[in-house]
N, C-alpha and C positions, 0 to 999 in steps of 0.2 A: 590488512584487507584494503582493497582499492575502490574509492566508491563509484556507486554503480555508472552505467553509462547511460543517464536520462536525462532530458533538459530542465531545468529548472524548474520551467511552468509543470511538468510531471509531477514532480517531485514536493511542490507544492501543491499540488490537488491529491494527492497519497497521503503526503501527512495530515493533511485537513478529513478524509474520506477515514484515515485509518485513525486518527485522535494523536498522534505523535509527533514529536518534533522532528524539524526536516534531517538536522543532521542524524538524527537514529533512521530515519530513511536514506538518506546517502551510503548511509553505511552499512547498513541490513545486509545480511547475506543472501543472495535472488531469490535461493531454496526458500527461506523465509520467506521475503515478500510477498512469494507467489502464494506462500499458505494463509497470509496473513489476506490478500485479495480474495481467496476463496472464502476465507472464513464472511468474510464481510459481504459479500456475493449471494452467500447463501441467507445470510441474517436479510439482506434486502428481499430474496425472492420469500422471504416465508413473511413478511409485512403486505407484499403486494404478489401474491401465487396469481399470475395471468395465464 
């Protein structure tokens, strides 16, 4: 698998955001990613429901 196509600075604020290290984010598959951003998304809006 090819890793993803994000800048560094991304890719650093993901792995710090998601608790992982950056190469398991470079390497993630988008599919994931993106579930992995929802999940975290969600856990932020139900700390702060505005």
């Amino acid at each position: 698998m090819q890793p993803l196509k994000i800048s560094l600075e991304t890719a650093q604020k993901l792995a710090k955001a998601l608790g992982i290290p950056i190469e398991r984010v470079m390497h993630m598959p988008p599919h994931i990613l993106m579930q992995k951003l929802l999940e975290l998304e969600k856990k932020e809006n139900e700390h702060d429901p505005s």
